[in-house]
TORKEMAR-732918 format. One line per field, with one value per residue (C-alpha): residue in one letter; x negated, y negated, z; residue number from 1. Coordinates in pm, whole numbers, plus 32768, in hexadecimal, padded with zeros to 4 digits. Each point is the difference from the previous one (the first is absolute). Layout:
N
residuo (A_...)
u (X_...)
v (Y_...)
w (Z_...)
num (NUM_...)
This chain:
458
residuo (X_X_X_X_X_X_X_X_X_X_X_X_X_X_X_X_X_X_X_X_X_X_X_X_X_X_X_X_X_X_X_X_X_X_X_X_X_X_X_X_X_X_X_X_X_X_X_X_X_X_X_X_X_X_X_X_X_X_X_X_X_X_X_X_X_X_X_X_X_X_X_X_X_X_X_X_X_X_X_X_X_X_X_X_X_X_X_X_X_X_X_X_X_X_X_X_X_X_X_X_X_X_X_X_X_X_X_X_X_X_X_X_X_X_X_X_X_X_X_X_X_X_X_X_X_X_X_X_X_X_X_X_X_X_X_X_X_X_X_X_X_X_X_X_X_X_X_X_X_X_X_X_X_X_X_X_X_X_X_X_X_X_X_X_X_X_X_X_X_X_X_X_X_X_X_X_X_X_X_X_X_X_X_X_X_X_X_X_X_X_X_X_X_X_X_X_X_X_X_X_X_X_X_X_X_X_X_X_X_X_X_X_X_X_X_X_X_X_X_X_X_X_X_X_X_X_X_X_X_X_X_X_X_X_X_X_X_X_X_X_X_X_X_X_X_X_X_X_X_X_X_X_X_X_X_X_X_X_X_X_X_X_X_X_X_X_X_X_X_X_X_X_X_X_X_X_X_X_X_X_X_X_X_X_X_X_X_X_X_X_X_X_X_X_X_X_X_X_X_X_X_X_X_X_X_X_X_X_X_X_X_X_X_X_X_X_X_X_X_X_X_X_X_X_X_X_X_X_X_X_X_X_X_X_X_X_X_X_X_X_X_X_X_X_X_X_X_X_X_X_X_X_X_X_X_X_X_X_X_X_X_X_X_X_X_X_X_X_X_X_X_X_X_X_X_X_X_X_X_X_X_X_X_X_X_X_X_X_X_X_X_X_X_X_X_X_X_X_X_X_X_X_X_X_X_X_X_X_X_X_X_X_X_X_X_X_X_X_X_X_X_X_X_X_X_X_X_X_X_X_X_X_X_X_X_X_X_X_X_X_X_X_X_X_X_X_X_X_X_X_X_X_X_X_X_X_X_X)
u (8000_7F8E_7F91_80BF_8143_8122_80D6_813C_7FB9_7FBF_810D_810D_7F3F_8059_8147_8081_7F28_809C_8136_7F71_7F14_812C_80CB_7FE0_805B_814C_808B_7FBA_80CB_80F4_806D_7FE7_80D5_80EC_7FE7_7FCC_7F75_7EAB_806D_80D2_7EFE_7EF5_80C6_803E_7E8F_7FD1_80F6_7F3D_7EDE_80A2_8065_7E94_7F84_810F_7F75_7EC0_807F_80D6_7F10_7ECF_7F47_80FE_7F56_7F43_8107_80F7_7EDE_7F82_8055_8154_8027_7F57_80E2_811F_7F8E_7F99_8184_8097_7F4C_8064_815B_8013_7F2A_80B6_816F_7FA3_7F73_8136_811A_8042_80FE_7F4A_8062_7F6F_7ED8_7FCF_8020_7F31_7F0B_7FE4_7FFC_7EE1_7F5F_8027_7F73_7EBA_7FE8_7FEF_7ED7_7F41_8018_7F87_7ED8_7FAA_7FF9_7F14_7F28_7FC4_7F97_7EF4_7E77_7FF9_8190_7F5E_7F70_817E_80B6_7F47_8055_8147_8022_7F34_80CE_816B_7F32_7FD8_8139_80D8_7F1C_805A_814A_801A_7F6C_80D4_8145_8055_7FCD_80F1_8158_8076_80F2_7FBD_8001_7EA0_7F4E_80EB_7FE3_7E5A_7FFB_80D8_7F4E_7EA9_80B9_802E_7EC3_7F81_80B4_7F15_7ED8_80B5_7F9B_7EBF_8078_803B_814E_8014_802D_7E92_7F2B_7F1C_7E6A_7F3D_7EE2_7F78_8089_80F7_8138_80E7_80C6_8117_7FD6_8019_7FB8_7E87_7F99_8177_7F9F_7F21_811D_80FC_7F61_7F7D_8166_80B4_7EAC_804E_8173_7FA4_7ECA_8104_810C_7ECA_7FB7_8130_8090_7F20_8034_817D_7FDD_7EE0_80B4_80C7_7EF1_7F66_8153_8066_7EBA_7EDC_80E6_7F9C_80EC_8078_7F12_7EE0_8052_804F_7EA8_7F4A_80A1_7F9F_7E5C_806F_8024_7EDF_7F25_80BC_7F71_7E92_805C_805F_7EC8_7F2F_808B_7FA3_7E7D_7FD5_80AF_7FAA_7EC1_8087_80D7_8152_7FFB_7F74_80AD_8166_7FB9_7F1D_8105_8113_7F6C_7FA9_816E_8055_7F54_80A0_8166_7FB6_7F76_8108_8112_7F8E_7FB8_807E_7F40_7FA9_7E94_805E_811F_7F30_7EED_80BA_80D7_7EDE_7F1E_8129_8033_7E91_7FED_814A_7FC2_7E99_807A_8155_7F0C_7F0B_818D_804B_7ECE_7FF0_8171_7F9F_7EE8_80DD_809B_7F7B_8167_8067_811E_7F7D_7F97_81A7_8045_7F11_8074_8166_7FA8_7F7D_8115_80D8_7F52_802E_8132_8025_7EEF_80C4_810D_7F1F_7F43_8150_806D_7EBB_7FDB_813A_7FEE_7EC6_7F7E_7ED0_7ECD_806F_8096_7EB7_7F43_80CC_7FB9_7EA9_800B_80A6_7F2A_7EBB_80AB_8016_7EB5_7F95_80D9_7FCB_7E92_800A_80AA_7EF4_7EE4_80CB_8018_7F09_7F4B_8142_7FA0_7F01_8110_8133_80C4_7F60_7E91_7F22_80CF_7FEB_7F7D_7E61_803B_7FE9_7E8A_7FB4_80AA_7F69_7EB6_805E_7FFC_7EDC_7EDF_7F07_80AD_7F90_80F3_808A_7FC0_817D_815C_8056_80FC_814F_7F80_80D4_7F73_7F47_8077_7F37_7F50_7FBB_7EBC_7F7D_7EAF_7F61_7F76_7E4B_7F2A_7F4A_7E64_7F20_7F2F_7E6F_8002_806F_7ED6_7EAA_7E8E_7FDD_7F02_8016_803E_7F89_810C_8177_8026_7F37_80AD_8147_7F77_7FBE_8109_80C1_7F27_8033_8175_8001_7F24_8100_8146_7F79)
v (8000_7E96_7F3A_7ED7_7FE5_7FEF_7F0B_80A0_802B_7E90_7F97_80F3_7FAF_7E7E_8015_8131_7ED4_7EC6_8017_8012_7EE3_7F24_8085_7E8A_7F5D_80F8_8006_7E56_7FFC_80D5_7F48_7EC2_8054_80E0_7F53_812F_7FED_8050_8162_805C_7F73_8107_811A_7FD9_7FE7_8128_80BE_7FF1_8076_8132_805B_7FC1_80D8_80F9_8025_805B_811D_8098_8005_8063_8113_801A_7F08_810B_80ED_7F01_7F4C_7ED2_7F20_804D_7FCF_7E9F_7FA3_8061_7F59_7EB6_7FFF_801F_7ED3_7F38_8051_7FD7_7EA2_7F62_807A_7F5E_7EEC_7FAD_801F_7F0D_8143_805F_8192_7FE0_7F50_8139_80F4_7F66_7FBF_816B_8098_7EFE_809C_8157_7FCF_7F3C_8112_8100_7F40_7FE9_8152_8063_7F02_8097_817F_7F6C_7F5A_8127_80C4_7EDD_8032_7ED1_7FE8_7EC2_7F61_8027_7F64_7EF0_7FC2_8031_7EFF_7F21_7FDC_7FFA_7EF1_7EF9_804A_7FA7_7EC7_7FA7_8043_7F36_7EDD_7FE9_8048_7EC0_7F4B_80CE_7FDB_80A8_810A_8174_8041_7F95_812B_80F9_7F95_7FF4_8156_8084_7F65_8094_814C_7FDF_7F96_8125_80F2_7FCB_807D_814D_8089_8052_8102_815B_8050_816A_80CA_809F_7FA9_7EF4_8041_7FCA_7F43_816D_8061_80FE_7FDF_7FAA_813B_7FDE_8047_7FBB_7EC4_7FDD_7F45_7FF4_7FA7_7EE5_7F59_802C_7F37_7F4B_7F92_7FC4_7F0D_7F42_7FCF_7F37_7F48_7F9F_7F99_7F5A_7F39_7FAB_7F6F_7EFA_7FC2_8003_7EF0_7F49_7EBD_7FF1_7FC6_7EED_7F2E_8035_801F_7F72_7EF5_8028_7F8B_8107_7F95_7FF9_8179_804D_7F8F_80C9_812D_7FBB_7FCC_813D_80D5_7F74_8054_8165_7FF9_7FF7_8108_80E5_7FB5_8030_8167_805D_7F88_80B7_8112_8166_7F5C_7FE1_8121_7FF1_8023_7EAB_7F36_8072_801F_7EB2_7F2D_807F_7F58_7EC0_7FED_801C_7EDC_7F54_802E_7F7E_7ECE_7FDB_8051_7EE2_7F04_7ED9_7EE9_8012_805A_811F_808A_7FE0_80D0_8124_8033_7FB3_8116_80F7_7FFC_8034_8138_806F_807E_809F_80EF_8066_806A_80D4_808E_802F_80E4_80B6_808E_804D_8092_80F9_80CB_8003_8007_7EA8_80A3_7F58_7EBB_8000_8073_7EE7_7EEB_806D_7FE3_7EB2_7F8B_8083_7F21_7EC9_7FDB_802D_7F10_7EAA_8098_8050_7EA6_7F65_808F_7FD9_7E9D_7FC7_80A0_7FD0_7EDD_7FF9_8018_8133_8088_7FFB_8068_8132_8053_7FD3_811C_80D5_7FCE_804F_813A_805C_7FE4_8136_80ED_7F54_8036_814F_8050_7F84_807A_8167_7FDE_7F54_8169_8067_7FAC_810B_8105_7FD4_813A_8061_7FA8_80B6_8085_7FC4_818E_801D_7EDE_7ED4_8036_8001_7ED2_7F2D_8084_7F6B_7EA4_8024_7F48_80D6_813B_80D5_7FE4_8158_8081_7F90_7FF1_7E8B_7F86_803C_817C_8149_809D_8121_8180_80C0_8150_812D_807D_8160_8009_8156_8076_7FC0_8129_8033_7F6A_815C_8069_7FD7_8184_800B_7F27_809A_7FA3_7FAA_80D4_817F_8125_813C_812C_7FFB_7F5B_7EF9_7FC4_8018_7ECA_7F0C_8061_7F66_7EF5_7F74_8043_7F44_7ED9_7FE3_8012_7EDD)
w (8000_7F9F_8162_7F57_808C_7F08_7FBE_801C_815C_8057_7F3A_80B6_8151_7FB3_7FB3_8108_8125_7F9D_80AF_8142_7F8F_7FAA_8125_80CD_7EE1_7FAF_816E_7FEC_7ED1_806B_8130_7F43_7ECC_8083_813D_80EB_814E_8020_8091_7ECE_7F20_80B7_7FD4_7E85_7FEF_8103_7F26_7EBF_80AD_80A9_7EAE_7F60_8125_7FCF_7E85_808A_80E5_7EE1_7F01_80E6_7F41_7ECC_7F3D_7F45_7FEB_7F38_7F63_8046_7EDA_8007_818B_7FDA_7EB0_80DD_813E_7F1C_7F83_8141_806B_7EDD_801C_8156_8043_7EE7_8082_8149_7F6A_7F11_810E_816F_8044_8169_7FC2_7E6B_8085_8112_7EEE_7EE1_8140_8058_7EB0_7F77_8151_7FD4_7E83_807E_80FD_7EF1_7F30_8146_8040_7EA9_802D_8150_7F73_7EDA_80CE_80F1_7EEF_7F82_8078_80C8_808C_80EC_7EC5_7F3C_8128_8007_7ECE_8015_8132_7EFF_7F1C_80D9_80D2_7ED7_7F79_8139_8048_7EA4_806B_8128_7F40_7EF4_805B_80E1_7EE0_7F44_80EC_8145_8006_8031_7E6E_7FB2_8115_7F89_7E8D_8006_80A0_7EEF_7EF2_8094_7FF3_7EA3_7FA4_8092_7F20_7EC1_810B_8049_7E91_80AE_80FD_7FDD_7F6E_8036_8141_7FDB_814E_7FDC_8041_817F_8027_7FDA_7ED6_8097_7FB1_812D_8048_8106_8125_817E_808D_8044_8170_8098_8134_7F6F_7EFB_8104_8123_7ED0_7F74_8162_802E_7E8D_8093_8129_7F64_7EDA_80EA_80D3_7EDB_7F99_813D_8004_7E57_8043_8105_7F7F_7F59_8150_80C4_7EF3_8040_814C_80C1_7F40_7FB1_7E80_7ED8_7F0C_7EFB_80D0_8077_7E7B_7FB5_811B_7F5C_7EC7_8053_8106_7EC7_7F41_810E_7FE1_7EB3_8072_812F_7ED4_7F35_813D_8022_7E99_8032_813D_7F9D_80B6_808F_8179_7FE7_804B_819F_802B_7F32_8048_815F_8032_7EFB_80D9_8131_7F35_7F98_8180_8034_7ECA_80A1_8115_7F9B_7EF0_8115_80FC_7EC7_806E_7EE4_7EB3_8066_80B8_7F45_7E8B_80A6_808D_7ECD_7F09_80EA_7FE5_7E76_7FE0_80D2_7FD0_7E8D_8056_8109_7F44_7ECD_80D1_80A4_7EB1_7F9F_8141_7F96_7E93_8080_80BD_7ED9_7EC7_7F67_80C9_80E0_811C_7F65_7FA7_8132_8107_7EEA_802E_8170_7FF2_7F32_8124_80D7_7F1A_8004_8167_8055_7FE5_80F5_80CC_7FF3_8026_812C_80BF_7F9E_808E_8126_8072_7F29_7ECC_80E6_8096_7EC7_7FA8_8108_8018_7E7B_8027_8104_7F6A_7EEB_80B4_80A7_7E71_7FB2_80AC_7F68_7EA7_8032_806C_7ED5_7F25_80BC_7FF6_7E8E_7FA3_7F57_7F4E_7E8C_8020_80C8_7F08_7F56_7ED6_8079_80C4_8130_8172_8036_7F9D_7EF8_80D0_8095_7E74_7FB2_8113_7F93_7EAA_8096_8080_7F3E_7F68_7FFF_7ECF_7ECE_7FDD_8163_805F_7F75_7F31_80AA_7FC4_7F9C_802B_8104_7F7E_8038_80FE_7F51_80F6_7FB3_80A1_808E_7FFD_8159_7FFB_801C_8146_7FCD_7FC8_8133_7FF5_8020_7E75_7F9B_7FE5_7F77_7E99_7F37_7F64_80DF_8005_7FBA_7FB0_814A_7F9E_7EB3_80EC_80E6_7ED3_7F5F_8143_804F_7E90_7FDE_8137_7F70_7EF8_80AD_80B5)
num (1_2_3_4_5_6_7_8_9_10_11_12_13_14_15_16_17_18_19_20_21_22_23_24_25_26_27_28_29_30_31_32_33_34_35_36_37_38_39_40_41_42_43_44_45_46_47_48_49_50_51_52_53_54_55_56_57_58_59_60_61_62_63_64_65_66_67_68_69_70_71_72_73_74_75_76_77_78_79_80_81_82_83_84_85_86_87_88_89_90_91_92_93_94_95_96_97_98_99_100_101_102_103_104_105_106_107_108_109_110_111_112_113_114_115_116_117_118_119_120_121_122_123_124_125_126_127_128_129_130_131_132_133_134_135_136_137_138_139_140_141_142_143_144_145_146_147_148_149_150_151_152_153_154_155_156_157_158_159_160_161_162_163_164_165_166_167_168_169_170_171_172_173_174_175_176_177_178_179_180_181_182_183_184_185_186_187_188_189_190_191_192_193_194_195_196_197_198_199_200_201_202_203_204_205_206_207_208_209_210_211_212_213_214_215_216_217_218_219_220_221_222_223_224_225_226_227_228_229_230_231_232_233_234_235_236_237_238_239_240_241_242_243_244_245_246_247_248_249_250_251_252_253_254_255_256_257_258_259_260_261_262_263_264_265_266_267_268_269_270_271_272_273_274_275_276_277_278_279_280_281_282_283_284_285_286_287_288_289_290_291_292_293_294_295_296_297_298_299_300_301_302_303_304_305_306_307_308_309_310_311_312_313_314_315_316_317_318_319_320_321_322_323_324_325_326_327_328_329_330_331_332_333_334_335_336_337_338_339_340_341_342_343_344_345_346_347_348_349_350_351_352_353_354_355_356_357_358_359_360_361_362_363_364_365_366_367_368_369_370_371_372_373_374_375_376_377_378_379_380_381_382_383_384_385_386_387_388_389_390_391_392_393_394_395_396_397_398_399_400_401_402_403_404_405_406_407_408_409_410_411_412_413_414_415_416_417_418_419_420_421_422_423_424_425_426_427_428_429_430_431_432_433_434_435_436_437_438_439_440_441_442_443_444_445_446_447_448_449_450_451_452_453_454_455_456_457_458)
């Protein structure tokens, strides 16, 4: 397989991630336009991402089975249909509907994406790629669109246009049902879930840091007007240089790449984004509030993409890269609920001081997880296997191991051949041995003939 990541992917990865990009700016709209209170206006948004994360859990491991072209076509349709319906009615109940369906069908391409990019050499490098290219497209997004009107039809309406610019991409997937290629070369035959225990601690972890995360996003503008005392326009503008910054977070990913590993950046950014809350919680200027949001787009990116490739590192066939996004989308759209109701009953500093622990208590079992893992490229099915392979493969690593002397990786493990040893001989005595030279008589003759019968057996 090429190391350069295909398009396809990206492109599917962009448009399945832009809803939850644009999800401030939808719920905004929403209340505005069809002036909802902010709770109703939530759980629209929440809705569409229950049903994006309810795509992932259907389609979890059947992407190869139906094929992937045709599941992304599909997926890219739904989306269309469904952003534009909500985007073309005010009718509260259409609106839920079209909101849903458009979610379900971005759902679907991210799912495809996901199950690609596991099966790329370098899932970390394709993710970050991905968030790349969904980054600039929703600070484009944000820019633009308050020039263009208010009203919930231009979010809805840009995410279903991105769905159908997508479509012409999906020409380079696979359009049969055959099983795409590993890293390896193996083809991915079905089979049970590799590290269980890993992807399931792994995916109840992406729920809370998601919902973590998005508490604070869901809340964010709040805390601009009503406690840093900022104008909407100001706080509009700290978003906007917020997802710049994003922009070089992403970039910054891609260059260091699998240098670090993944323990210490997802459990070190964790902590860092901790202490981003917090200051972004108690913000109370311009100053203060710029800097904690600014800090929190930058890292925010970096760690999901290193999340990202620690689940498509899992499963060569991206089941559990589905199943811990699906997870985390679980977890965004419960997170501005959940910042809601703490900021209102206990107030934004303590809002976030209680996400930022929580968020360090999630650090651990996030880096466990990737210092469990952090061998199982070289332990996948298909490769060399866990019994009498895995001593080989490590050897492979090893610099200046002889070429030949160990299994590539990614190898069949070799069959083991019985061979029977025949039992040795006991040595001859020193009585059988006698004096070279000729003897006299027949028992003479007898003597050499020993001693050199002897000489040659030897």
């Amino acid at each position: 397989m090429s190391r350069r990541t295909p398009r396809p992917l990206v492109a599917l990865f962009t448009a399945g991630y832009l809803a939850p990009y644009l999800l401030p700016t939808v719920v905004g709209r929403l209340g505005d336009s069809l002036h909802l209170p902010p709770a109703q206006a939530g759980l629209i948004g929440s809705a569409l991402l229950m049903s994006s994360a309810a795509a992932g859990f259907t389609f979890a491991g059947r992407v190869d089975r139906v094929g992937p072209r045709t599941l992304a076509r599909a997926g890219l349709l739904l989306a269309a249909l469904g952003y534009s319906a909500a985007a073309a009615t005010s009718f509260v109940p259409l609106v839920v509907i079209g909101a849903m369906a458009g979610g379900f069908g971005s759902g679907t391409a991210t799912t495809v994406a996901a199950t690609g990019i596991a099966g790329q050499r370098d899932p970390h490098r394709a993710s970050t790629l991905g968030l790349l290219s969904v980054s600039a497209l929703a600070g484009a997004l944000y820019l633009t669109m308050p020039h263009l009107g208010t009203g919930h039809a231009l979010p809805f309406a840009a995410i279903a246009l991105t769905a159908l610019a997508t479509w012409p991409a999906t020409s380079g997937l696979e359009s049969g049902t055959a099983q795409l290629p590993t890293p390896a070369g193996q083809s991915r035959a079905a089979g049970p879930l590799p590290f269980r225990r890993s992807g399931l601690v792994l995916a109840a972890a992406m729920l809370c840091w998601s919902m973590a995360q998005n508490s604070l996003w869901g809340v964010s503008s709040r805390i601009g007007t009503d406690q840093a005392g900022l104008t909407e326009i100001t706080v509009g503008a700290v978003f906007a240089v917020a997802l710049g910054t994003a922009l070089v977070g992403v970039l910054g990913a891609g260059a260091l790449g699998s240098r670090l590993g993944r323990a210490a950046p997802i459990g070190a950014g964790t902590a860092l984004i901790a202490c981003c809350i917090v200051v972004s919680a108690r913000a109370d200027d311009l100053t203060s509030f710029a800097t904690g949001e600014i800090a929190w787009n930058t890292l925010y990116p970096v760690v999901l993409s290193y999340l990202i490739g620690l689940a498509a590192s899992l499963d060569p066939r991206g089941r559990w890269a589905v199943l811990v996004g699906s997870a985390a989308s679980l977890g965004t759209a419960c997170g501005p609920l959940t910042g809601s109701v703490l900021s209102q009953t206990a107030g934004y500093p303590a809002m976030g001081t209680t996400l930022a622990v929580a968020l360090l208590v999630l650090a651990l079992p996030l880096t466990a997880v990737a210092l469990h893992t952090s061998g199982s490229p070289l332990l996948r099915p298909g490769t060399v296997r866990r019994r009498g392979g895995a001593p080989a493969a490590l050897v492979a690593g090893v610099t200046g191991a002889p070429a030949g002397a160990v299994p590539q990786m990614g190898a069949p493990e070799q069959p083991v051949v019985e061979i029977t040893v025949s039992t040795p001989q006991p040595a001859p005595t020193q009585e059988e041995f006698s004096t070279a030279g000729p003897r006299g008589g027949s028992a003479g003759l007898g003597q050499s003939s020993n001693a050199n019968a002897s000489t040659s057996a030897r």
